[in-house]
C-alpha positions as CSV (number, residue, x, y, z in Angstrom):
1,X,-17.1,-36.1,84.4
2,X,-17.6,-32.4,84.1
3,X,-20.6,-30.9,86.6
4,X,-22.6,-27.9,86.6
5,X,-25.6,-27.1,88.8
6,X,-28.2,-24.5,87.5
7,X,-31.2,-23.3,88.7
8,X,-33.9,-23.4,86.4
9,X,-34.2,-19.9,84.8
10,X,-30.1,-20.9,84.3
11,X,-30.9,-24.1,81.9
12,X,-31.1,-23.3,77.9
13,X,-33.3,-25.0,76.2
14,X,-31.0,-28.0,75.5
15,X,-30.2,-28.6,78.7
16,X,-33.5,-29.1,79.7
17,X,-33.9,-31.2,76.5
18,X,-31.4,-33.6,78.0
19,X,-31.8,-33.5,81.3
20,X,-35.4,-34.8,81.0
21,X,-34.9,-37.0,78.5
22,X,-31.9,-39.1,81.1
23,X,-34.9,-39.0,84.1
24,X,-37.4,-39.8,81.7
25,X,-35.6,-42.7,79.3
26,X,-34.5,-44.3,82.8
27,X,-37.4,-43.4,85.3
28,X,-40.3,-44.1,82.8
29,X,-38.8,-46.4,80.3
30,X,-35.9,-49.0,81.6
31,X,-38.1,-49.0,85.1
32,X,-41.8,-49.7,83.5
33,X,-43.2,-47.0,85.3
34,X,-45.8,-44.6,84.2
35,X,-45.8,-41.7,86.5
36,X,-45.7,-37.9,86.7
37,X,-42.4,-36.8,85.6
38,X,-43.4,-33.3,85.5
39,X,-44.6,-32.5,89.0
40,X,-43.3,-29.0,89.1
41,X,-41.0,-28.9,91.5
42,X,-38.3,-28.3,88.5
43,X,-39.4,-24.9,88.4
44,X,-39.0,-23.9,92.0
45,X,-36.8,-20.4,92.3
46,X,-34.5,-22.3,94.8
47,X,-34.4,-26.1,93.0
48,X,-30.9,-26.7,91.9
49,X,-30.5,-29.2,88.7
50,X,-27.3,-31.0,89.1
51,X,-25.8,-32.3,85.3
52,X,-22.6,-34.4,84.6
53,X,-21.6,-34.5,81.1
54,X,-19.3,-36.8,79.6
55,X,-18.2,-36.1,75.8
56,X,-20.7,-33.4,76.1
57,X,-23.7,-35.3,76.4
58,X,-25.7,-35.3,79.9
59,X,-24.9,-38.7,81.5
60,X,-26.2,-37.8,85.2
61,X,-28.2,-35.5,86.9
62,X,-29.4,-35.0,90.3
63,X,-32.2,-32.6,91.7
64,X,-31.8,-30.3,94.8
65,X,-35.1,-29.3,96.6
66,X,-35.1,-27.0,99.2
67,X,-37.0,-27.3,102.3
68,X,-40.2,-27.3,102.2
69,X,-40.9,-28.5,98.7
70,X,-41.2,-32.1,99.2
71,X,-40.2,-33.1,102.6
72,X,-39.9,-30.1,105.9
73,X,-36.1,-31.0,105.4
74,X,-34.6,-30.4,101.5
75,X,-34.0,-33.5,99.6
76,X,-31.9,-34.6,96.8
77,X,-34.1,-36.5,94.5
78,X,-34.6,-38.0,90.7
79,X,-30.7,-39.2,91.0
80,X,-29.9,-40.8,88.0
81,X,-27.1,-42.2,85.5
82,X,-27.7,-43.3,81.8
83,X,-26.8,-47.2,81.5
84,X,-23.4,-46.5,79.8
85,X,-22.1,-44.8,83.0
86,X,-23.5,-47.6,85.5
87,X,-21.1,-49.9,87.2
88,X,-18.2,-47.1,87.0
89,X,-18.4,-45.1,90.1
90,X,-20.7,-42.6,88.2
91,X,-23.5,-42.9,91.1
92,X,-20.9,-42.4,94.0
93,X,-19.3,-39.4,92.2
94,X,-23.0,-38.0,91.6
95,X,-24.1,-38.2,95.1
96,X,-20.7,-37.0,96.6
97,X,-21.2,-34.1,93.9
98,X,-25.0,-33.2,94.7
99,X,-24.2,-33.3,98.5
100,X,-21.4,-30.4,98.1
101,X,-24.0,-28.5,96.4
102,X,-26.6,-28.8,98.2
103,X,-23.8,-27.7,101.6
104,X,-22.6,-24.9,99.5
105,X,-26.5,-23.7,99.2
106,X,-28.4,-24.6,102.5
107,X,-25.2,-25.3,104.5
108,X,-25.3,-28.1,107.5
109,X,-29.0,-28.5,106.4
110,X,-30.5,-32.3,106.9
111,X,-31.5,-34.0,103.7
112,X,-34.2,-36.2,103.4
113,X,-34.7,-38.9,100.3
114,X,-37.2,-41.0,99.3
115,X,-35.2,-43.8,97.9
116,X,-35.7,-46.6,96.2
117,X,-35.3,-49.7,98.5
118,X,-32.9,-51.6,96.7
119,X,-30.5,-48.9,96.7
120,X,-30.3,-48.2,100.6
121,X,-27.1,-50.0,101.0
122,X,-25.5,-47.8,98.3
123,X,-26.8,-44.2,100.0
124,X,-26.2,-45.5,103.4
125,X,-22.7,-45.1,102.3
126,X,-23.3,-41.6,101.7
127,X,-24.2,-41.1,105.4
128,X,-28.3,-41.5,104.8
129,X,-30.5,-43.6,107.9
130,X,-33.9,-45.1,107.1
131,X,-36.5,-43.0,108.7
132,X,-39.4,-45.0,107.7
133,X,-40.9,-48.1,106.6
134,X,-40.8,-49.4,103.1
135,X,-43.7,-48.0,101.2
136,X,-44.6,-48.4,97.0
137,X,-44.8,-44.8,95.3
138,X,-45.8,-45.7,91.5
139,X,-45.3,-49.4,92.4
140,X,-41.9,-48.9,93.0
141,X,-40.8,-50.0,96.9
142,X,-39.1,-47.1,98.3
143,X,-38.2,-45.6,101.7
144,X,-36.9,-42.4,103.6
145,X,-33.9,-41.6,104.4
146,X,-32.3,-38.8,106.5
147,X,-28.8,-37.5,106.7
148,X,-27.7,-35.1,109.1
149,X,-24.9,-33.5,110.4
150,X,-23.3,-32.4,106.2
151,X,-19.9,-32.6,106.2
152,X,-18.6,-32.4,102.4
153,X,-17.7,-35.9,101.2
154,X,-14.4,-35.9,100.2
């Protein structure tokens, strides 16, 4: 998996293309959930857009928000793999990817998540703690999550 990590003004045109397509074909279409895709926050001078490629085609992508934006601590958030790259690490190597980043940009900064519930177990491994209850956001149970304390994953 190669990575890059652009800010928006960085992204040409394709990029973008591909980028949205991955959050929408998986956020709007496998999950059966109409929602606002577009909210904005992609534009922020500070968001980072994490892409993996594989064979030259976007595969995974994460976003970095800085403080602020959606929770008073940055977040990581619309983390996502195409179906073909499921089951092969993919997610693990995205997170442990988007976590350097986001240390290399706002270093030893807390990260909050609003995760979907099922997957808790799987960013618990990445050092996050619930920090709330479960709540639906566009039917979809999710909860918070907080790590502190960044140390690079290895």
């Amino acid at each position: 998996m190669q990575w890059i990590t652009l800010t928006f003004r960085q992204l040409s045109t394709r990029q973008l293309y591909d980028l949205l397509r991955l959050r929408t074909n998986v956020f709007v279409v496998e999950q059966n959930c109409a929602y606002p895709e577009l909210d904005g926050h992609d534009l922020h001078p500070e968001t980072r857009h994490v892409l993996g490629y594989r064979d030259d085609k976007v595969t995974a992508y994460a976003r970095l928000l800085p403080a602020g934006l959606t929770y008073p601590e940055m977040s990581i958030g619309r983390i996502v793999t195409a179906h073909t790259e499921r089951g092969n690490g993919c997610g693990n190597e995205l997170v442990k990817h988007a976590l350097r980043q986001a240390q290399e940009v706002w270093p030893d900064a807390p990260i909050t998540i609003g995760a979907q519930y099922h997957l808790r177990k799987f960013y618990r491994q990445h050092g996050f703690e619930e920090i709330s209850e479960e709540y639906l956001e566009d039917g979809i149970p999710h909860i918070d999550m907080r790590r502190v304390g960044i140390t690079p994953p290895a």
